[in-house]
N, C-alpha and C positions, 0 to 999 in steps of 0.2 A: 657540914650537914647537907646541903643542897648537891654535893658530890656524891655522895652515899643515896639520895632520894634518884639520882639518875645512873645510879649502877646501873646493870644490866640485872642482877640478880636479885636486886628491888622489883624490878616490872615481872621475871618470872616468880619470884616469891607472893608479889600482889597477886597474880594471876593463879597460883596454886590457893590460896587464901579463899577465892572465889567458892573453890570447889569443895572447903574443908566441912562448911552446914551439911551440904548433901550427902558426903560421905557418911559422915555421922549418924543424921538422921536414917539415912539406909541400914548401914551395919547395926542398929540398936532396933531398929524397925520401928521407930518414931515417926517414920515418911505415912506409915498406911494410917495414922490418925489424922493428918495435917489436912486443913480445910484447904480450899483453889486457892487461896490467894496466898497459901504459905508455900504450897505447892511450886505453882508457879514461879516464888521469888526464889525462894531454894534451888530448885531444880534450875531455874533459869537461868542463874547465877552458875550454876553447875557447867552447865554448855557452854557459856560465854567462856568461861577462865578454861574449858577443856578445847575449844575452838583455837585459844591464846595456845596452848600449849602443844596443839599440834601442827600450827601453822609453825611455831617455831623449830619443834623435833625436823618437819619436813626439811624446814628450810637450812637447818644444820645437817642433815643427810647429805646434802646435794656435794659435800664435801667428798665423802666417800662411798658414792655410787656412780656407775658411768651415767655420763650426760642423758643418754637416751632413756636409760630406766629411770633414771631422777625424774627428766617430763611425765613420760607416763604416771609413774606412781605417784607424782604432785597435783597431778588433774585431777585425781581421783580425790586424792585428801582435801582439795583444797573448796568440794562442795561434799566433804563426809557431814556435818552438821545439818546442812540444808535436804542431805539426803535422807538423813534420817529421820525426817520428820515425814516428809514425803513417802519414803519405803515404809513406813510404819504404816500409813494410811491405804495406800497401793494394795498391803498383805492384808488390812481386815477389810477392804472393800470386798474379798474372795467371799467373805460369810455377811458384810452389812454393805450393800451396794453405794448408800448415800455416802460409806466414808472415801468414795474414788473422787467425787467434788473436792472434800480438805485438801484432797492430794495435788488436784492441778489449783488450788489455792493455794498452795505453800508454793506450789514450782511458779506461780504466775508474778504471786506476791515478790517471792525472793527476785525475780529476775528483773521487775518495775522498780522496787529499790535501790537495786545495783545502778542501775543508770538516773533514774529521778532523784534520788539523793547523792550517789556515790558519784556519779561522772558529775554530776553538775557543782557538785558541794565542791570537791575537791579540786576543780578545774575554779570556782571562784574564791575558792582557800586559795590559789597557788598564788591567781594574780592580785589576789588581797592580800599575799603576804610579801611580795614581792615589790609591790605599790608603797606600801605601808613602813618600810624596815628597810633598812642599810644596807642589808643583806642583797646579794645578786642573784637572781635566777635565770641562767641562760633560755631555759623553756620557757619565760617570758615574755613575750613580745608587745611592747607598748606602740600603738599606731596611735592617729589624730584621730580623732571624733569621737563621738560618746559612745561608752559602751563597747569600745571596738577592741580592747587590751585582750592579746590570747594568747593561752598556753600551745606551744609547737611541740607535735609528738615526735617520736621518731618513725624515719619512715620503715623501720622493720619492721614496725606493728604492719605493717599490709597486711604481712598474710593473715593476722589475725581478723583484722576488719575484712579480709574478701570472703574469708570462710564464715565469720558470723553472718555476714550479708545470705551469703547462699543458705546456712539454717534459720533466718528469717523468712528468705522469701517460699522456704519450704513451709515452715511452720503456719501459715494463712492458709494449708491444705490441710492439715492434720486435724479438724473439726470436721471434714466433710468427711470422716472415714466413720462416724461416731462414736470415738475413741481412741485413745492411744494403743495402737496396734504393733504388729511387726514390721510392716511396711516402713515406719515411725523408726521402731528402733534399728535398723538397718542403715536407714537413710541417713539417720542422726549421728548414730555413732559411728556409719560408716565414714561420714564425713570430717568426725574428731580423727579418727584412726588415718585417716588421709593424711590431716591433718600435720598428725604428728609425722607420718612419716617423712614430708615434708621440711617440718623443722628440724629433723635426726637431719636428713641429706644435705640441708644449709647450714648445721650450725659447727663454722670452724674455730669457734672463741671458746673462752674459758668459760667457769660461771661468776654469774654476773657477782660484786663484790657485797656480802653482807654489813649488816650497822646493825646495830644490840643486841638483843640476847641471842641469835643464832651466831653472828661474829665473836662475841664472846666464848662461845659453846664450840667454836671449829679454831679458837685457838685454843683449843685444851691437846692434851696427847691422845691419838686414835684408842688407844685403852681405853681413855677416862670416857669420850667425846661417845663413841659406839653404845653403851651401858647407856648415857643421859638418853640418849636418840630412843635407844627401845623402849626405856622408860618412858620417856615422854608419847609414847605412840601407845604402849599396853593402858598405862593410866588415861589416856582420853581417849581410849577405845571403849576402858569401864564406865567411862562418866557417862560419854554417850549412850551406848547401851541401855544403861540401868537409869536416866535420867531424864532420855527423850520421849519416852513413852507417857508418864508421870505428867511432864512439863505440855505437850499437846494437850491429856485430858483436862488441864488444868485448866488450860487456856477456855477449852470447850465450856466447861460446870462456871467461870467466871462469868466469859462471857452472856450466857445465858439468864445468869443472875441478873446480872444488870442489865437486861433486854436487849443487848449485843448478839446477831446472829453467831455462832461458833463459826461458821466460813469465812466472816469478816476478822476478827480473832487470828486465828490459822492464819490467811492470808499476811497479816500484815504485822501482827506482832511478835509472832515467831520466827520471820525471816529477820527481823529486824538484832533480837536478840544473838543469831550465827550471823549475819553480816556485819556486824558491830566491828568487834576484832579487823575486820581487813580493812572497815574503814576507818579506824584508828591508824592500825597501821603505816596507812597509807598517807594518811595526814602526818603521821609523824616523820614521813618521806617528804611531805612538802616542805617540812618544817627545818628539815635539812636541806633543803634548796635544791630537791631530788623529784619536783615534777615528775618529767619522764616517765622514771622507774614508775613512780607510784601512777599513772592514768595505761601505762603498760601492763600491769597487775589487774588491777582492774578490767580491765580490755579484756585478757588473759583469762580472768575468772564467768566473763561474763562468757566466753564461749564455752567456757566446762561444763556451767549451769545449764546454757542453750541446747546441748548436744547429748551429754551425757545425761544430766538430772533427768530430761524428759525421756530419752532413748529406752534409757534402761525399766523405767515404770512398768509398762507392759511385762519386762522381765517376771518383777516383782509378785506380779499380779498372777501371773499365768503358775508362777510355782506353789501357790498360796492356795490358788484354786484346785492344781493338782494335773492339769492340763493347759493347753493353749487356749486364753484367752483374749476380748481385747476391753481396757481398761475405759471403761465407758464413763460420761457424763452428761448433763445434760448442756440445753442452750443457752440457760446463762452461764458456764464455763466455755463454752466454745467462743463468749464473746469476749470475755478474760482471755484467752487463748490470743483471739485477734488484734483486743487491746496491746496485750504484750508484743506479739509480732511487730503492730503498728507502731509503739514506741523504738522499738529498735531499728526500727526501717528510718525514722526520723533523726534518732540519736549518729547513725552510720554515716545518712547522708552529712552530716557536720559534720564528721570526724575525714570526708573524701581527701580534703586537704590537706591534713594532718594539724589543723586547728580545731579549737574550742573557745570561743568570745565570749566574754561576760553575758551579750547580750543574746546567746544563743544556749549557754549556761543558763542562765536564767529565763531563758523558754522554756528547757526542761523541766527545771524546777518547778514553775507556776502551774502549769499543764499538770505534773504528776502530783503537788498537796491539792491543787485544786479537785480533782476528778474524786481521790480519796476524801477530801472534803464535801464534797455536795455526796458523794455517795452515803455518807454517815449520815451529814443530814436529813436524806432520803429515809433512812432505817429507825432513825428515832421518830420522825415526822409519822409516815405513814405507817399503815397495819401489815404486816411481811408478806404479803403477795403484793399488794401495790407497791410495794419498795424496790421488791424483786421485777415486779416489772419495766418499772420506769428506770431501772440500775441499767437494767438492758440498756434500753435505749442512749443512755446515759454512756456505757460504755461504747457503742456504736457509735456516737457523735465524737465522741473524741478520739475513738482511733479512723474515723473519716478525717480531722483535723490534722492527726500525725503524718498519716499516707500524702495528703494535700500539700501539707508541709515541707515533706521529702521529698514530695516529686517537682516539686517546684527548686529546692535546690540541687537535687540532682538535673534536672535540667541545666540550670545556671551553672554547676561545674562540672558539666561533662567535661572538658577537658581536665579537670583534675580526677574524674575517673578512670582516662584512661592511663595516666599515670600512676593511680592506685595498680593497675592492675601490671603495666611494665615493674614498678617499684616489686611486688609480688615474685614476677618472673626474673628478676637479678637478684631478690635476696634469695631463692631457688639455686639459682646458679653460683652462690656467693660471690658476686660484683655489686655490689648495692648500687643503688644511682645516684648524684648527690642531692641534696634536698632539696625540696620545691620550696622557690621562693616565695611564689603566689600562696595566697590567703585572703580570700572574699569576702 
């Protein structure tokens, strides 16, 4: 029984199950009676298990596509959920201006979760499980003192952390243009596309080794394996599609109900629902004593989000409008904007050495339920302009806290940055360096 429960085609079967209410309810056209809160679960449920099934289609592609187009076409998939929420928003701010706010509320939401939950969670999953069980985990590293146990990355992720760094410290500019513009998306995605082309020119290895349901699915025969892959990509193309649009306004009409702004909403419980999946995942990567891989995924996804999610908006916006325009907001997004920057500037500088400590895990952590905490608070406390405004200030204190944070240890490990930055230029030239022993 417990063999059959960890099939591979138990998690895809669970994960198609997700999506069977929605369906239904769609093709019978039972969806257009359903109150937000059925909505919501439905449809949510919808994304979640289509999110499951495209990360896996993707990740069984990579079998049979060349390396170079696997990257590219994996960046893309691997923030389609997140985007969809966001391009939904971006295309009717062209006819309703306030919906361009939802919009950098999902892109801001989604990208504070990725690191406030997902780097930290899983960076004190690794050495909790590691600490805890029999089990060995080389990414592990147990030092004396409290609090000081950290997961070692590897150091090819460089280029990933030099290039997030440079669409951080761009992104602290991109409020002063008063919208996401062209400027924006050039700079952004010009820098993902660099990016990649970087990765194409170093990367002499194979792909990296799959474990469950894509491993499964690429030891099938190219006949059987091709047909699953399209499948798996047509079917959580429909889900999304016909699912994310439903599942936002859902969000909105609930939140509202229960005196929840809809931008708080959007923000934080819709990224939550598409980043689920990778952080399961990813967990399930700890859980096989695969660190690493799984805080490299991560890493990975946080620059797609970084570069592409926001680049492309203005796209979105300007075709919707029917001309070029630039995807405007106001100044409490701009300070979401800076928030977010500031977090990633703080989570980077920890990552200069290719460590994460419990006790630096757990700054993340406390810092990002805290801020999301007293923020709610703020919203049910006082009357929505006073909330709104103290939110500000509220988020300007604490991304003065993150910037203050980081530049105090980038200070402390310049010298590990500039080893970030040779580690960079050898995996470029494919000679890697060997690892850094230090860890502060």
């Amino acid at each position: 029984m417990t063999s059959r429960l960890r099939h591979p085609l138990t998690a895809a079967g669970g994960a198609l199950l997700l999506t069977l209410p929605w369906v239904a309810s769609w093709a019978t056209g039972l969806a257009d009676g359903f109150g937000p809160l059925t909505v919501v679960s439905v449809a949510g449920l919808a994304v979640l298990g289509a999110s499951f099934l495209l990360a896996w289609g993707a990740e069984t592609a990579e079998k049979d596509v060349p390396r170079a187009f696997a990257i590219a076409v994996l960046a893309v998939l691997a923030v389609a959920p997140e985007y969809a929420v966001d391009a939904l928003y971006a295309w009717q701010a062209a006819t309703d201006p306030s919906k361009a706010n939802l919009a950098v509320a999902n892109m801001t939401g989604a990208n504070r979760i990725l690191i406030g939950l997902g780097w930290s969670g899983i960076a004190l999953f690794s050495i909790y499980k590691a600490t805890s069980s029999t089990g060995h985990d080389r990414s592990v590293v147990n030092r004396e003192g409290r609090f000081r146990d950290a997961v070692k990355l590897d150091p090819s992720i460089s280029t990933e952390i030099l290039f997030l760094f440079l669409a951080t410290v761009f992104a602290f500019f991109v409020p002063f243009n008063g919208g996401i513009d062209a400027i924006d998306t050039l700079v952004l995605v010009g820098l993902y596309i660099t990016y990649i082309a970087i990765i194409i020119r170093g990367d002499v290895g194979d792909h990296d080794e799959q474990i469950g349901v894509p491993a499964y699915f690429q030891a099938k025969h190219r006949f059987v394996r091709i047909p699953i892959v399209l499948a798996l990509f047509a079917y959580s193309g429909f889900l999304i599609f016909t699912a994310v649009e439903p599942f936002a306004h859902g969000l909105e009409s609930l939140g509202l109900r229960f005196g929840i702004p809809e931008f708080f909403m959007i923000q934080w419980i819709a990224p939550l629902a598409s980043e689920s999946p990778e952080l399961i995942v990813t967990a399930y990567l700890v859980n096989k004593a695969r660190s690493t891989a799984a805080f490299n995924a991560l890493i990975s996804s946080k620059l797609n989000q970084w570069t592409l999610l926001i680049g492309t908006l203005s796209v979105v916006y300007s075709i919707s409008l029917g001309s070029y325009g630039v995807l405007p907001f106001d100044f409490k997004q701009a300070a979401e904007i800076w928030l977010t920057a500031a977090q990633s500037f703080f989570a980077l500088a920890i990552l200069v050495n290719f460590r994460i400590s419990v006790r630096e895990a757990a700054t993340l952590l406390v810092l990002f339920v805290s801020q999301v905490g007293i923020e709610f608070v703020l919203i049910r406390t006082f009357p929505e302009a006073l909330a709104e405004q103290y939110s500000i200030y509220l988020l300007l204190a604490y991304s003065a806290v993150y910037i203050a944070l980081g530049a105090g240890l980038l200070f402390s490990r310049r010298h590990d940055l500039r080893l970030l930055a040779k580690h960079t230029v050898a995996n470029v030239r494919g000679t890697p360096l060997p690892e850094p022993e230090r860890a502060d």
